[in-house]
PATITOR-845694 format. One record per residue (C-alpha): y negated, z, x. Coordinates in steps of 0.25 Angstrom, whole numbers, padded with zeros to 4 digits, always signed. Layout:
REM residues N
YZX ...
This chain:
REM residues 340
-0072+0042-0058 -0061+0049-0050 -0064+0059-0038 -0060+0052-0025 -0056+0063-0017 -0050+0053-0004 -0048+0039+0000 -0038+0034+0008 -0037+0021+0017 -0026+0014+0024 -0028+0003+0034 -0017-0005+0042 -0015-0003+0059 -0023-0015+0060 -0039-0019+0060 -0046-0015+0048 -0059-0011+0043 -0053+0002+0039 -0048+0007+0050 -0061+0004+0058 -0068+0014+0047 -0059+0024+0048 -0060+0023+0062 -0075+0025+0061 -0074+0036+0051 -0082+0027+0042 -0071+0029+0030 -0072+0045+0030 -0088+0043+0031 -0091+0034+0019 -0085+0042+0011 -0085+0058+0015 -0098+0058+0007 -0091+0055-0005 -0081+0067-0002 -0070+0056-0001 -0061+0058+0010 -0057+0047+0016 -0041+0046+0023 -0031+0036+0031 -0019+0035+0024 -0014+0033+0039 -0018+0047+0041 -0005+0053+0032 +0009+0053+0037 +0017+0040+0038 +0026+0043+0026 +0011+0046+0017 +0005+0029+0019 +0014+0022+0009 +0000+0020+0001 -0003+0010+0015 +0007+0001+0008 +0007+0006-0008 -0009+0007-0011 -0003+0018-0020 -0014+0028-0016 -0027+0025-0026 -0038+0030-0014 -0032+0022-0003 -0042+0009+0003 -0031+0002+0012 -0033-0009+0021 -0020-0014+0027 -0009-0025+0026 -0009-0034+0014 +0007-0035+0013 +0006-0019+0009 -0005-0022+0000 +0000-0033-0008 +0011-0026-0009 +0006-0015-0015 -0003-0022-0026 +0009-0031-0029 +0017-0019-0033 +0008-0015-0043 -0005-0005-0034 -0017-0006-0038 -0025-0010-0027 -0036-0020-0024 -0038-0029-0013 -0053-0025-0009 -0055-0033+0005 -0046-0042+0014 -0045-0043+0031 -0040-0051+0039 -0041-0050+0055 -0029-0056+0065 -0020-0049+0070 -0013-0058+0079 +0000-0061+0070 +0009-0067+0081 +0025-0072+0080 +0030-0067+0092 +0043-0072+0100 +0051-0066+0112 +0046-0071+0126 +0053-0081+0128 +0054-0088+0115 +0048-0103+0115 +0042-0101+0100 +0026-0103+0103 +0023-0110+0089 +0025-0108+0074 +0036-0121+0074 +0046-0114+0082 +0046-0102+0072 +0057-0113+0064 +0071-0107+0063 +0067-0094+0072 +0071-0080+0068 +0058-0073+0062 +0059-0057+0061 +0054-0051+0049 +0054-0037+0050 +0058-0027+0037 +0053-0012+0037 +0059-0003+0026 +0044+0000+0019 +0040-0003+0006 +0032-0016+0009 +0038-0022+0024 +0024-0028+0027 +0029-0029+0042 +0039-0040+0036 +0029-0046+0028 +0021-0046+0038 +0033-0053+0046 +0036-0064+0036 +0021-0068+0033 +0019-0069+0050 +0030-0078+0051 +0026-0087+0038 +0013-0087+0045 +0020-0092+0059 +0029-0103+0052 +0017-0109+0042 +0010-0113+0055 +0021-0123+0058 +0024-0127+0043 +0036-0117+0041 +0040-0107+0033 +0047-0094+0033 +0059-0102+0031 +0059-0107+0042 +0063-0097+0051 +0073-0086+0051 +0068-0073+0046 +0074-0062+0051 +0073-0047+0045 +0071-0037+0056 +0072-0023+0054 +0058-0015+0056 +0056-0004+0067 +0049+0008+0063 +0046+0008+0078 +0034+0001+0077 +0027-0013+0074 +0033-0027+0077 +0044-0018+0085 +0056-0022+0076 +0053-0037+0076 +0050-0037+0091 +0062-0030+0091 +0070-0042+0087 +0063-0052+0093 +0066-0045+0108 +0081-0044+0103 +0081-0058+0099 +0085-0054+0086 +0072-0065+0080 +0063-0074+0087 +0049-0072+0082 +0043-0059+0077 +0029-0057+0068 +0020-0049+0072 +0005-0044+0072 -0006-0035+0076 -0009-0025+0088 +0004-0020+0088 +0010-0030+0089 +0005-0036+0102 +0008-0024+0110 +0022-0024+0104 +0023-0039+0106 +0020-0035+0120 +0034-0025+0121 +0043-0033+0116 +0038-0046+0123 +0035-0053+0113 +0027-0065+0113 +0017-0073+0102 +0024-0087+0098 +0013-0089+0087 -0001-0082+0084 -0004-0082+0070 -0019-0078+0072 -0019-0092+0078 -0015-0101+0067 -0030-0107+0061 -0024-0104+0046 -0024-0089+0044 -0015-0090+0033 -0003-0090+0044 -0009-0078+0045 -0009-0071+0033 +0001-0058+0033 -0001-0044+0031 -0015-0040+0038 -0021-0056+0035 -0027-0053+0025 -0029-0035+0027 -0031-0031+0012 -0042-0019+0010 -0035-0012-0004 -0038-0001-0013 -0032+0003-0026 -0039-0001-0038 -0040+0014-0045 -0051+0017-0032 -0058+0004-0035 -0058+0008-0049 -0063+0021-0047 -0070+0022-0034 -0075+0009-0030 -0087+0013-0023 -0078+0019-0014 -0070+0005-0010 -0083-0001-0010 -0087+0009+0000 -0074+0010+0008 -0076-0006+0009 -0089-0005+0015 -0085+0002+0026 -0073-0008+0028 -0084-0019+0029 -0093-0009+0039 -0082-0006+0048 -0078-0021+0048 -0093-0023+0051 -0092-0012+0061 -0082-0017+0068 -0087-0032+0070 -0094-0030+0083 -0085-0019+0089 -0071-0026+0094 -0071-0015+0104 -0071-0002+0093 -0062-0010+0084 -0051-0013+0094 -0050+0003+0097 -0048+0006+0082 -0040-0005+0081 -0031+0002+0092 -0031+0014+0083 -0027+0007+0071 -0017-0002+0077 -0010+0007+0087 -0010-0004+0096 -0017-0003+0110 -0027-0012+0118 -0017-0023+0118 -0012-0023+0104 -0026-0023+0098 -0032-0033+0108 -0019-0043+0106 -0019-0042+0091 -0035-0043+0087 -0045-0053+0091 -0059-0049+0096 -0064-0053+0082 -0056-0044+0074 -0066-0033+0075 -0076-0044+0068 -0066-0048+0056 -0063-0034+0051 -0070-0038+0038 -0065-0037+0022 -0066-0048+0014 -0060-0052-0001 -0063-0069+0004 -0056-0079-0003 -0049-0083+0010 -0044-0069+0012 -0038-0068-0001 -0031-0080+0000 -0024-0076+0012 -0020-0064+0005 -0015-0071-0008 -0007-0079+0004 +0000-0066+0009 +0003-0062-0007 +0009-0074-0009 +0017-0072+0003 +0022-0060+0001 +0025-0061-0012 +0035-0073-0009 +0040-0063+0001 +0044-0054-0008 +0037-0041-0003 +0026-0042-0017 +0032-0037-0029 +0022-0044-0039 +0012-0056-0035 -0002-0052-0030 -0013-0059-0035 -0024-0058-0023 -0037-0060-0031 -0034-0051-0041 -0030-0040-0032 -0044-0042-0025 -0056-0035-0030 -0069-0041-0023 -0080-0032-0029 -0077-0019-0019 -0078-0027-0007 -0091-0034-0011 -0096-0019-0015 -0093-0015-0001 -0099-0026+0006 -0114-0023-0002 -0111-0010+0001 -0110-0012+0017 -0121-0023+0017 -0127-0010+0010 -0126-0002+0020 -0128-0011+0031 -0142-0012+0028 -0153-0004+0032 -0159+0004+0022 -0176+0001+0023 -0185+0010+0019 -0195+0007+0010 -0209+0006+0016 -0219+0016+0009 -0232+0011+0003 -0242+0012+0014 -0233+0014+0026 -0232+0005+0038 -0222-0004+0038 
């Protein structure tokens, strides 16, 4: 077996298990012991991360957007699907102000901005078109419906081209989610016409975080699959950790979003520290298989993606013994002729 000098992770600005244990030094600590040095692929310059959205880098554990990840393993990486999330994140349609549209039936015949970024896989227009299918299903329509129109992307920051249009008239309803997207909502005067965290069938949710994806590339598994086992369990503690501490999560969530008090307190329910938790369920990957399928007719996957193939159960389950493991107390046992 192969020395493993260094692992890397990668975690989207949103909540994840990852980013709660690297916030509390827990990744560097498991596995130090071991002389493997544990690093942020967020740490190297902007022009170094492209392995966020290619997996082409062996070592890397990458918990992040599934448009990216898809992507990536319909172009022909080698990477596995080891554990899926899903959390809200308040995916609204937002409209100017004074616009009358307040539900999904008035989105008929409007102009719908799909943003397009010059990067190798544009998840934010993805994202875009999946929010807006999302937002018509509810009232039995169809992307056809409406007028799609492209948008050029700023490099400013998030949501800011889209918003853009929408206060220059130029369209009339804008996707959008997350922390900041509330505080830039907030800028440009935007208002929600329609929450998609409040539609009962989560499948008008289903987009780029909904499911999250937990990946690694198949040549670690292979070689060291102690150590996805290990780095797992300590996705499953953090989540654990995290449960019962809203307070601590909304301040790493801060961290990780860059949003402020607002952004993170508009965008994440008081339960989403409870529902940071990974899981391969059935439900789970059907809602994934959902997003492939869209995507795929979309034209952003080269090749189709079967889901249950590309999932491998058997490091999850490990981890879970392995944290039950550590959860309980180890009992001595008692000598022959000692008290009890």
């Amino acid at each position: 077996m192969p020395a493993l000098p260094e692992i890397w992770f990668t975690r989207c600005p949103v909540p994840t298990a990852t980013g709660i244990a690297a916030d509390r030094g827990e990744l560097a600590r498991e596995f130090a012991p071991d002389g493997i040095r544990v690093r942020a692929l967020q740490d190297l310059p902007a022009d170094q991360r492209d392995a966020h959205f290619t997996h082409e880098l062996p070592g890397l554990f990458r918990e992040g957007g599934n448009v990216p990840a898809l992507w990536a393993r319909s172009r022909g990486v080698e990477t596995r699907l080891i554990a899926l999330t899903w959390i809200e994140e308040r995916q609204n349609i937002l409209v100017c102000a004074d616009s009358p549209v307040a539900e999904p039936a008035q989105l008929r015949g409007l102009r719908l901005a799909v943003p397009r970024h010059e990067i190798a896989i544009d998840f934010w227009r993805a994202m875009a078109l999946h929010g807006h299918a999302g937002a018509l299903s509810l009232a039995g329509l169809t992307l056809a419906d409406a007028d799609l129109v492209d948008v050029p992307g700023s490099p400013i920051g998030q949501w800011e081209g889209e918003l853009a249009a929408l206060r220059d008239g130029l369209v009339d309803a804008v996707y959008v989610k997350g922390a900041v997207a509330v505080e830039t909502a907030r800028r440009f005067g935007a208002k929600v016409a329609i929450d998609l965290d409040a539609a009962p069938d989560r499948r008008a949710r289903v987009n780029n975080g909904t499911p999250r994806p937990v990946t690694v590339h198949q040549r670690l598994l292979d070689e060291h699959p102690d150590v996805v086992t290990r780095f797992l369990a300590l996705l499953l503690e953090s989540a654990a950790w995290a449960a019962d501490r809203p307070e601590d999560v909304a301040r790493i969530l801060r961290a990780e979003t860059g949003a402020g008090v607002e952004g993170v307190t508009g965008a994440y329910r008081p339960e989403t520290a409870a529902n940071l938790g990974l899981s391969l369920s059935d439900e789970r990957l059907s809602l994934l298989e959902q997003q492939e399928l869209f995507l795929r007719q979309q034209g952003f996957l080269e090749s189709p993606v079967e889901v249950s193939a590309w999932a491998a159960p058997e490091p999850l389950l490990a981890a879970r013994a392995l944290a039950d493991q550590r959860a309980t107390p180890l009992v001595s046992p008692i000598s022959p002729g000692a008290r009890p």
